[in-house]
C-alpha positions as CSV (number, residue, x, y, z in Angstrom):
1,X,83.9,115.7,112.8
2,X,87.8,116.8,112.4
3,X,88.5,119.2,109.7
4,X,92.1,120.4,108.7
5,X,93.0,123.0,106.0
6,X,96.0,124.3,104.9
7,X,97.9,123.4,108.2
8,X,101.3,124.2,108.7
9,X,103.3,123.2,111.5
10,X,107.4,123.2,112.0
11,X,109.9,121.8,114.6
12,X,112.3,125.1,114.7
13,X,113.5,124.9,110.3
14,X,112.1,121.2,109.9
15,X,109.0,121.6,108.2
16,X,107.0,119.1,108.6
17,X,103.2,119.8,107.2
18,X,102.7,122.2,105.0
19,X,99.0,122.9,103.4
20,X,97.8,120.0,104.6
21,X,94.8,119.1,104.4
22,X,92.2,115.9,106.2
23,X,88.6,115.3,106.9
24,X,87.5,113.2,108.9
25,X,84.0,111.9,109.4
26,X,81.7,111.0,112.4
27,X,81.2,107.4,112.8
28,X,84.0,105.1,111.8
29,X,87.4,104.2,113.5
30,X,90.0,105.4,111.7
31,X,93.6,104.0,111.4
32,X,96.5,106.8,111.0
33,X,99.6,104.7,109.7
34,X,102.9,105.9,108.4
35,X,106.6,105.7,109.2
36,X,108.9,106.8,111.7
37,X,108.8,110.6,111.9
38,X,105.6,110.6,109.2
39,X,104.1,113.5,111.7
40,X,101.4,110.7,112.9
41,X,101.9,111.8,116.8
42,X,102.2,115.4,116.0
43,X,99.0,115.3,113.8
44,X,97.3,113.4,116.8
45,X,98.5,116.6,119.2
46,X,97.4,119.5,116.7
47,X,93.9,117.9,116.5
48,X,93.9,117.2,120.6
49,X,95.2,121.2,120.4
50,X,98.4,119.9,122.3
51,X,100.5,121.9,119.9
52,X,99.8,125.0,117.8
53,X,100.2,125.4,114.2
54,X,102.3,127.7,112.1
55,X,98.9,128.8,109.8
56,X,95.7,126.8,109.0
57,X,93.1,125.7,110.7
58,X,92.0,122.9,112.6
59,X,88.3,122.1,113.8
60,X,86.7,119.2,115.9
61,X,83.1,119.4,115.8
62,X,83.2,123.4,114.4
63,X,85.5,124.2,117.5
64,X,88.7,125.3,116.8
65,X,91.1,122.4,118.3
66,X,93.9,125.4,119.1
67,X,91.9,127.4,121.5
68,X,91.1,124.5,124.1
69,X,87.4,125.5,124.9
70,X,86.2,123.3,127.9
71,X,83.2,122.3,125.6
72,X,85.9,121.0,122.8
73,X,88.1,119.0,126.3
74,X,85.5,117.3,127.5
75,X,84.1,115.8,124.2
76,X,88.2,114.6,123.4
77,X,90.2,112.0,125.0
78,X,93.6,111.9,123.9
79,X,96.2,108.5,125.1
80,X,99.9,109.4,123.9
81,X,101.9,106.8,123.3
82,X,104.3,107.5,126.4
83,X,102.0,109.1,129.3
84,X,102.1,109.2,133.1
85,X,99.3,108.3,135.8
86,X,99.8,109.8,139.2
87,X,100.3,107.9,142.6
88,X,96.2,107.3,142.9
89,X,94.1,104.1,143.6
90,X,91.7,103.2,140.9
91,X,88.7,105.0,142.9
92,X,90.5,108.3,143.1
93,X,91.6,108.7,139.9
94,X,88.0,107.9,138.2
95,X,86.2,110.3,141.1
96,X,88.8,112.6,140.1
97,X,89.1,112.8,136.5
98,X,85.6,111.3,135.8
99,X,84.1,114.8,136.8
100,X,86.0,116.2,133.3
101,X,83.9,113.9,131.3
102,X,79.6,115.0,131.4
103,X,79.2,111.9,130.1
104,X,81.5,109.4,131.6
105,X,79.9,106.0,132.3
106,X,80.9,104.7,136.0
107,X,79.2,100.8,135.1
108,X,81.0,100.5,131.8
109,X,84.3,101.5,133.3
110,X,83.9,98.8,136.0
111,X,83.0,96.6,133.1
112,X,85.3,97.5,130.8
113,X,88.4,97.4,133.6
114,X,87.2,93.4,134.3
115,X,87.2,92.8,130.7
116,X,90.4,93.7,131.0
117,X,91.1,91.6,134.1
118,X,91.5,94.7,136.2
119,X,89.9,94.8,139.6
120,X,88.4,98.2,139.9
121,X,88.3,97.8,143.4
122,X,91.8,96.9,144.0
123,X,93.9,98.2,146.6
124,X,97.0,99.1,144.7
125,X,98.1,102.3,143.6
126,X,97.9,103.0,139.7
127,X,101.9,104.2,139.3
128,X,102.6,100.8,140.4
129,X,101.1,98.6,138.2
130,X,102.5,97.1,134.9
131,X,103.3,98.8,131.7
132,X,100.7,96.9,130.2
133,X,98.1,97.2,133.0
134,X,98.2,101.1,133.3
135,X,97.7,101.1,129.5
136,X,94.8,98.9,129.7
137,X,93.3,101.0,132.9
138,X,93.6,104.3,130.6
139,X,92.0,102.7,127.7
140,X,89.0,101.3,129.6
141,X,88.7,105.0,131.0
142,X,89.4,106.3,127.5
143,X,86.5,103.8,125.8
144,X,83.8,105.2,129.4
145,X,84.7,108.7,129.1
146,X,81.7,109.6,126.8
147,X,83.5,111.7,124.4
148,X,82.9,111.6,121.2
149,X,86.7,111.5,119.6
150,X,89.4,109.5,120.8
151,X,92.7,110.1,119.8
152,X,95.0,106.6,120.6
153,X,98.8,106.5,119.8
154,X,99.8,102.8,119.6
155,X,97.4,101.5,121.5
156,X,98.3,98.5,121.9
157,X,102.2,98.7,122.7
158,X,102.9,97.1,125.6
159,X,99.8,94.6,125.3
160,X,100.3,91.0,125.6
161,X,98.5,88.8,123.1
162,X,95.2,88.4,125.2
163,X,94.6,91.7,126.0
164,X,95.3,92.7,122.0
165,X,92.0,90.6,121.3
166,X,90.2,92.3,124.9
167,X,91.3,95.8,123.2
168,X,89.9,95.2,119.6
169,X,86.2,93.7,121.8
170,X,86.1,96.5,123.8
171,X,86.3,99.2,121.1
172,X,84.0,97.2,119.2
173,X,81.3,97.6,122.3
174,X,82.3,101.4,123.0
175,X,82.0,102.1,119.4
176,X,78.8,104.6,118.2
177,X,77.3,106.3,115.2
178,X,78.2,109.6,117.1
179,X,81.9,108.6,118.0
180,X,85.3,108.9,115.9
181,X,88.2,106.9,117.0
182,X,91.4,107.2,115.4
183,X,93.9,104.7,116.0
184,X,97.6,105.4,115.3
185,X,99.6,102.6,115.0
186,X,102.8,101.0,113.7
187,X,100.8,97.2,114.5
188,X,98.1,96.7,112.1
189,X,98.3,93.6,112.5
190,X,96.6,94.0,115.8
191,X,94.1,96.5,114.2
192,X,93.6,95.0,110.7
193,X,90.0,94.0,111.5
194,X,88.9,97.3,113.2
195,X,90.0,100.0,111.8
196,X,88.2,101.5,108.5
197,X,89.0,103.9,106.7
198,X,92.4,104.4,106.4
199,X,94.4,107.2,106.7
200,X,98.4,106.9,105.1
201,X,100.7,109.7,106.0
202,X,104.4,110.0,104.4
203,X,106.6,112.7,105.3
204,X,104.0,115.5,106.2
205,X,101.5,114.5,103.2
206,X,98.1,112.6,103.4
207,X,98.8,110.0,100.2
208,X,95.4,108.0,101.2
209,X,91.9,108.8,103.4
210,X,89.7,106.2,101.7
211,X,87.1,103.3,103.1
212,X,88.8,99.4,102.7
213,X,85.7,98.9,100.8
214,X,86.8,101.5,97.9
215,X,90.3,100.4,98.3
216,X,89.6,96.9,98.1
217,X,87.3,97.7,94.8
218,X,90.4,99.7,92.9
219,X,92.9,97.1,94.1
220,X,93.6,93.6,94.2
221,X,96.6,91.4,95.4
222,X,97.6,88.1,93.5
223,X,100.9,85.8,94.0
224,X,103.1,85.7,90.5
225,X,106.1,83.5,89.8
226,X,107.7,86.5,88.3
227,X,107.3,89.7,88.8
228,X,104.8,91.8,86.9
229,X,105.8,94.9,85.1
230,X,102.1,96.3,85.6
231,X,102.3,96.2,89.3
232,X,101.8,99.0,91.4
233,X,103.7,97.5,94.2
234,X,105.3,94.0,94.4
235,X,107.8,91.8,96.9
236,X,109.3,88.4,96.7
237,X,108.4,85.7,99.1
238,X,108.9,82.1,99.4
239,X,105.4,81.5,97.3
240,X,106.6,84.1,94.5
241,X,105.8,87.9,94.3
242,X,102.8,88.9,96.2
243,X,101.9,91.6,93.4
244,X,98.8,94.3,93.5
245,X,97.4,95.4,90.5
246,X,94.7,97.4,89.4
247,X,91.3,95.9,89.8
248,X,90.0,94.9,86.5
249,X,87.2,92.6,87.5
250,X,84.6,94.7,89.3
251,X,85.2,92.4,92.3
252,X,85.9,93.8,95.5
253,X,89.0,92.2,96.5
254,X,90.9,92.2,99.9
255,X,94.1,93.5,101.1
256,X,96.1,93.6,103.9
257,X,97.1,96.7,105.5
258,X,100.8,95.6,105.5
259,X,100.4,95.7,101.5
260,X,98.5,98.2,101.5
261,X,100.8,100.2,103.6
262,X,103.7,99.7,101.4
263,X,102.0,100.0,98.0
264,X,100.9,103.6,98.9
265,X,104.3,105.0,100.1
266,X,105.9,102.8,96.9
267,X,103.5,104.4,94.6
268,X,101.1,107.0,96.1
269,X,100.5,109.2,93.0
270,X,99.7,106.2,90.4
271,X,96.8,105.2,93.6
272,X,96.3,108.8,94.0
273,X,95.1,108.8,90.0
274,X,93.6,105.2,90.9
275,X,91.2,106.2,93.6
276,X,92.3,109.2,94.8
277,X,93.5,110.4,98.1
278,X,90.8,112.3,100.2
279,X,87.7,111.1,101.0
Protein backbone atom coordinates (compact mmCIF):
# COMPACT_ATOMS: atom_id res chain seq x y z
CA UNK A 1 0.00 0.00 0.00
CA UNK A 2 2.52 2.90 1.24
CA UNK A 3 6.09 2.30 0.56
CA UNK A 4 8.99 4.62 1.79
CA UNK A 5 12.74 4.30 1.00
CA UNK A 6 15.49 6.17 1.87
CA UNK A 7 13.47 9.37 2.46
CA UNK A 8 15.00 12.48 3.43
CA UNK A 9 13.30 15.47 4.39
CA UNK A 10 14.61 18.85 6.32
CA UNK A 11 13.01 22.04 7.90
CA UNK A 12 15.81 24.61 6.48
CA UNK A 13 19.31 22.79 8.68
CA UNK A 14 16.97 20.53 11.04
CA UNK A 15 17.16 17.26 9.59
CA UNK A 16 14.56 15.44 10.46
CA UNK A 17 14.36 11.89 8.36
CA UNK A 18 17.11 10.74 6.96
CA UNK A 19 17.10 7.09 4.95
CA UNK A 20 14.11 6.26 6.29
CA UNK A 21 12.48 3.70 5.51
CA UNK A 22 8.41 2.15 6.19
CA UNK A 23 5.99 -0.25 4.60
CA UNK A 24 2.87 -0.38 5.10
CA UNK A 25 0.38 -3.03 4.18
CA UNK A 26 -3.22 -3.06 2.80
CA UNK A 27 -5.72 -4.03 5.26
CA UNK A 28 -5.09 -3.09 8.89
CA UNK A 29 -5.42 0.27 10.80
CA UNK A 30 -2.34 1.47 11.72
CA UNK A 31 -1.41 3.60 14.75
CA UNK A 32 1.62 6.18 14.19
CA UNK A 33 2.75 7.15 17.85
CA UNK A 34 5.69 9.11 18.99
CA UNK A 35 6.63 12.36 20.75
CA UNK A 36 6.35 15.87 20.26
CA UNK A 37 8.28 16.87 17.17
CA UNK A 38 8.89 12.73 16.34
CA UNK A 39 8.09 13.84 12.44
CA UNK A 40 4.51 11.97 12.95
CA UNK A 41 2.49 15.03 11.13
CA UNK A 42 5.25 15.55 8.63
CA UNK A 43 5.46 11.81 7.76
CA UNK A 44 1.53 11.92 7.46
CA UNK A 45 1.99 15.10 4.83
CA UNK A 46 4.89 13.36 2.67
CA UNK A 47 2.80 10.26 2.23
CA UNK A 48 -0.58 12.64 1.46
CA UNK A 49 2.33 14.37 -0.98
CA UNK A 50 1.58 17.69 1.11
CA UNK A 51 5.29 18.22 1.37
CA UNK A 52 8.23 17.11 -0.85
CA UNK A 53 11.21 15.35 0.21
CA UNK A 54 14.85 16.14 0.04
CA UNK A 55 15.71 12.45 -1.77
CA UNK A 56 13.81 9.10 -1.62
CA UNK A 57 10.87 7.90 -2.59
CA UNK A 58 7.51 7.62 -1.52
CA UNK A 59 4.65 5.36 -3.13
CA UNK A 60 0.85 4.80 -2.35
CA UNK A 61 -0.43 2.06 -4.32
CA UNK A 62 2.83 2.19 -7.03
CA UNK A 63 1.97 6.07 -7.44
CA UNK A 64 4.44 8.34 -6.45
CA UNK A 65 2.71 10.33 -3.37
CA UNK A 66 5.05 13.64 -4.57
CA UNK A 67 3.57 14.11 -7.92
CA UNK A 68 -0.27 14.46 -6.84
CA UNK A 69 -1.80 12.44 -9.83
CA UNK A 70 -5.67 12.82 -9.59
CA UNK A 71 -5.90 8.89 -9.64
CA UNK A 72 -3.42 8.97 -6.35
CA UNK A 73 -6.11 12.26 -4.69
CA UNK A 74 -9.08 10.64 -5.06
CA UNK A 75 -8.11 7.14 -3.53
CA UNK A 76 -6.41 9.42 -0.25
CA UNK A 77 -8.17 11.30 2.35
CA UNK A 78 -5.96 13.21 4.54
CA UNK A 79 -7.69 15.04 8.20
CA UNK A 80 -4.76 17.28 9.73
CA UNK A 81 -4.90 17.83 13.08
CA UNK A 82 -5.75 21.71 12.72
CA UNK A 83 -7.96 22.13 9.40
CA UNK A 84 -10.59 24.65 8.16
CA UNK A 85 -14.21 23.93 6.62
CA UNK A 86 -15.57 26.76 4.59
CA UNK A 87 -18.87 28.83 5.27
CA UNK A 88 -21.15 25.79 3.61
CA UNK A 89 -24.35 23.91 4.82
CA UNK A 90 -23.85 20.24 5.17
CA UNK A 91 -25.53 19.61 1.55
CA UNK A 92 -23.10 21.90 -0.17
CA UNK A 93 -20.13 20.79 1.06
CA UNK A 94 -20.86 16.93 0.38
CA UNK A 95 -22.36 17.90 -3.35
CA UNK A 96 -19.34 19.84 -3.54
CA UNK A 97 -16.47 17.83 -2.45
CA UNK A 98 -18.25 14.37 -2.87
CA UNK A 99 -17.66 14.73 -6.75
CA UNK A 100 -13.61 14.32 -5.73
CA UNK A 101 -14.36 10.99 -4.38
CA UNK A 102 -15.57 8.10 -7.48
CA UNK A 103 -16.53 6.25 -4.83
CA UNK A 104 -17.97 8.32 -2.08
CA UNK A 105 -21.11 6.78 -0.38
CA UNK A 106 -24.07 9.52 -0.01
CA UNK A 107 -26.24 6.69 2.49
CA UNK A 108 -23.26 5.95 4.71
CA UNK A 109 -22.40 9.54 5.08
CA UNK A 110 -26.07 10.35 6.26
CA UNK A 111 -25.56 7.26 8.44
CA UNK A 112 -22.46 7.86 9.65
CA UNK A 113 -23.22 11.80 10.42
CA UNK A 114 -26.46 10.44 12.72
CA UNK A 115 -24.16 8.13 14.38
CA UNK A 116 -22.52 10.87 15.25
CA UNK A 117 -25.67 12.86 16.28
CA UNK A 118 -25.27 15.17 13.31
CA UNK A 119 -28.31 16.05 11.37
CA UNK A 120 -27.28 15.95 7.84
CA UNK A 121 -30.06 18.00 6.95
CA UNK A 122 -29.52 20.70 9.31
CA UNK A 123 -29.80 24.24 8.45
CA UNK A 124 -26.65 25.59 9.91
CA UNK A 125 -23.60 26.45 8.31
CA UNK A 126 -20.55 24.07 8.84
CA UNK A 127 -17.92 27.13 10.14
CA UNK A 128 -20.23 27.55 12.83
CA UNK A 129 -20.47 24.53 14.50
CA UNK A 130 -18.39 23.18 17.52
CA UNK A 131 -14.78 22.18 17.52
CA UNK A 132 -15.94 18.83 18.18
CA UNK A 133 -18.82 18.73 15.78
CA UNK A 134 -16.79 19.93 12.57
CA UNK A 135 -14.28 17.11 13.48
CA UNK A 136 -16.94 14.60 13.71
CA UNK A 137 -18.62 15.93 10.23
CA UNK A 138 -15.07 15.50 8.49
CA UNK A 139 -14.52 12.21 9.85
CA UNK A 140 -17.87 10.73 8.85
CA UNK A 141 -17.01 12.27 5.30
CA UNK A 142 -13.53 10.93 5.73
CA UNK A 143 -14.86 7.09 6.73
CA UNK A 144 -17.82 7.65 3.10
CA UNK A 145 -15.24 8.99 0.89
CA UNK A 146 -14.39 5.50 -0.62
CA UNK A 147 -10.73 5.92 -0.66
CA UNK A 148 -8.74 3.38 0.18
CA UNK A 149 -6.04 5.32 2.63
CA UNK A 150 -6.87 7.57 5.28
CA UNK A 151 -4.43 9.55 6.86
CA UNK A 152 -5.98 10.91 10.49
CA UNK A 153 -3.85 13.23 12.77
CA UNK A 154 -5.35 12.96 16.34
CA UNK A 155 -8.47 12.07 15.51
CA UNK A 156 -10.05 12.24 18.30
CA UNK A 157 -8.84 15.73 19.87
CA UNK A 158 -11.51 17.64 20.57
CA UNK A 159 -14.00 14.60 21.07
CA UNK A 160 -15.94 14.30 24.18
CA UNK A 161 -16.20 10.90 25.78
CA UNK A 162 -19.35 9.60 23.72
CA UNK A 163 -18.31 10.42 20.52
CA UNK A 164 -14.50 8.73 21.36
CA UNK A 165 -16.59 5.32 21.51
CA UNK A 166 -18.97 6.65 18.13
CA UNK A 167 -15.41 7.22 16.39
CA UNK A 168 -13.74 3.80 17.32
CA UNK A 169 -17.68 2.01 16.00
CA UNK A 170 -17.62 3.81 13.01
CA UNK A 171 -14.11 2.99 11.87
CA UNK A 172 -14.85 -0.40 12.82
CA UNK A 173 -17.90 -0.42 10.17
CA UNK A 174 -15.95 1.68 7.42
CA UNK A 175 -13.08 -0.62 7.76
CA UNK A 176 -12.21 -3.12 4.59
CA UNK A 177 -9.69 -5.71 3.41
CA UNK A 178 -8.90 -3.11 0.57
CA UNK A 179 -8.46 0.01 3.03
CA UNK A 180 -5.44 1.31 5.18
CA UNK A 181 -6.08 3.65 7.95
CA UNK A 182 -3.43 5.19 9.85
CA UNK A 183 -4.23 6.81 12.95
CA UNK A 184 -1.73 9.30 14.46
CA UNK A 185 -2.19 9.95 17.82
CA UNK A 186 -0.82 11.17 21.16
CA UNK A 187 -4.33 9.23 22.88
CA UNK A 188 -4.03 5.69 22.69
CA UNK A 189 -5.98 5.28 25.14
CA UNK A 190 -8.75 6.18 22.92
CA UNK A 191 -7.33 3.90 20.12
CA UNK A 192 -5.86 0.98 22.13
CA UNK A 193 -8.48 -1.41 20.87
CA UNK A 194 -8.43 -0.44 17.14
CA UNK A 195 -5.45 0.19 16.03
CA UNK A 196 -2.93 -2.86 14.90
CA UNK A 197 0.00 -2.74 13.94
CA UNK A 198 1.92 -0.37 15.45
CA UNK A 199 4.08 1.98 14.12
CA UNK A 200 6.75 3.97 16.95
CA UNK A 201 8.62 6.89 15.52
CA UNK A 202 11.50 8.75 17.73
CA UNK A 203 13.29 11.57 16.42
CA UNK A 204 13.05 10.85 12.56
CA UNK A 205 13.60 6.92 13.04
CA UNK A 206 10.97 4.03 12.74
CA UNK A 207 12.17 1.94 16.20
CA UNK A 208 8.95 -0.46 15.75
CA UNK A 209 6.30 -1.48 12.56
CA UNK A 210 5.12 -4.84 14.06
CA UNK A 211 1.46 -6.58 14.61
CA UNK A 212 0.26 -6.51 18.72
CA UNK A 213 0.10 -10.09 18.15
CA UNK A 214 4.07 -10.43 17.51
CA UNK A 215 4.63 -7.86 20.13
CA UNK A 216 2.54 -9.31 22.58
CA UNK A 217 4.42 -12.87 21.80
CA UNK A 218 8.21 -11.33 22.44
CA UNK A 219 6.95 -9.35 25.42
CA UNK A 220 5.30 -9.51 28.50
CA UNK A 221 4.44 -7.07 31.38
CA UNK A 222 4.38 -8.31 35.14
CA UNK A 223 4.07 -6.03 38.55
CA UNK A 224 7.51 -6.57 40.80
CA UNK A 225 8.08 -5.29 44.39
CA UNK A 226 11.46 -4.32 43.20
CA UNK A 227 12.75 -3.52 40.37
CA UNK A 228 14.21 -6.14 37.98
CA UNK A 229 17.66 -5.78 36.55
CA UNK A 230 16.52 -7.84 33.42
CA UNK A 231 13.87 -5.47 32.48
CA UNK A 232 13.74 -3.85 29.27
CA UNK A 233 11.64 -1.07 30.60
CA UNK A 234 10.23 -0.53 34.13
CA UNK A 235 8.28 2.37 36.37
CA UNK A 236 7.13 2.48 39.92
CA UNK A 237 3.63 2.72 40.85
CA UNK A 238 1.59 2.38 43.90
CA UNK A 239 1.23 -1.66 43.26
CA UNK A 240 5.21 -1.84 42.63
CA UNK A 241 7.11 -1.66 39.25
CA UNK A 242 5.11 -2.53 36.36
CA UNK A 243 8.18 -4.25 34.59
CA UNK A 244 8.33 -5.92 30.90
CA UNK A 245 10.46 -8.55 30.12
CA UNK A 246 11.26 -10.80 27.56
CA UNK A 247 8.70 -13.42 26.80
CA UNK A 248 9.96 -16.66 28.00
CA UNK A 249 6.83 -18.70 28.15
CA UNK A 250 5.61 -19.05 24.59
CA UNK A 251 2.39 -17.33 25.74
CA UNK A 252 1.19 -14.48 23.96
CA UNK A 253 0.89 -11.89 26.58
CA UNK A 254 -0.77 -8.41 26.45
CA UNK A 255 0.46 -4.93 26.66
CA UNK A 256 -0.72 -1.69 26.76
CA UNK A 257 0.30 0.75 24.24
CA UNK A 258 1.25 3.30 27.00
CA UNK A 259 4.01 0.59 28.02
CA UNK A 260 4.56 -0.23 25.01
CA UNK A 261 5.17 3.20 23.92
CA UNK A 262 7.68 3.89 26.57
CA UNK A 263 9.55 0.59 26.51
CA UNK A 264 10.47 1.22 22.82
CA UNK A 265 11.76 4.78 23.04
CA UNK A 266 13.55 3.52 26.56
CA UNK A 267 15.04 0.67 24.84
CA UNK A 268 14.48 0.42 21.04
CA UNK A 269 17.66 -1.42 20.02
CA UNK A 270 17.50 -4.41 22.76
CA UNK A 271 13.41 -4.71 21.09
CA UNK A 272 14.87 -4.03 17.83
CA UNK A 273 17.30 -7.41 18.40
CA UNK A 274 13.99 -8.86 20.25
CA UNK A 275 11.62 -8.72 17.41
CA UNK A 276 12.90 -6.38 15.16
CA UNK A 277 11.69 -3.26 13.77
CA UNK A 278 10.05 -3.44 10.29
CA UNK A 279 7.53 -5.59 9.38
Amino acid sequence: MVNIENLNFRYGKNVLFSDLKLSIKEGNIYGLLGKNGAGKSTLLKVISGMLYPDGGICTVKSLSSFKRLPSFLEDLYYLPEEFYLPPLKTEEYEVLFGELYPRFDKVRFHEFLKEFDIDPAMDKRLSKLSLGQKKKYLLAFGLASGASLLLLDEPTNGLDIPSKRQFRKLVSMAMSDNRTIIISTHQVKDVENLIDPVIILDDGRILLNQPMEVINRNLVVTVEKEENPEALYSEEGLNGFTTVLKNETGEEGEIDLEILFNTIVESGHKISTLIGGEV
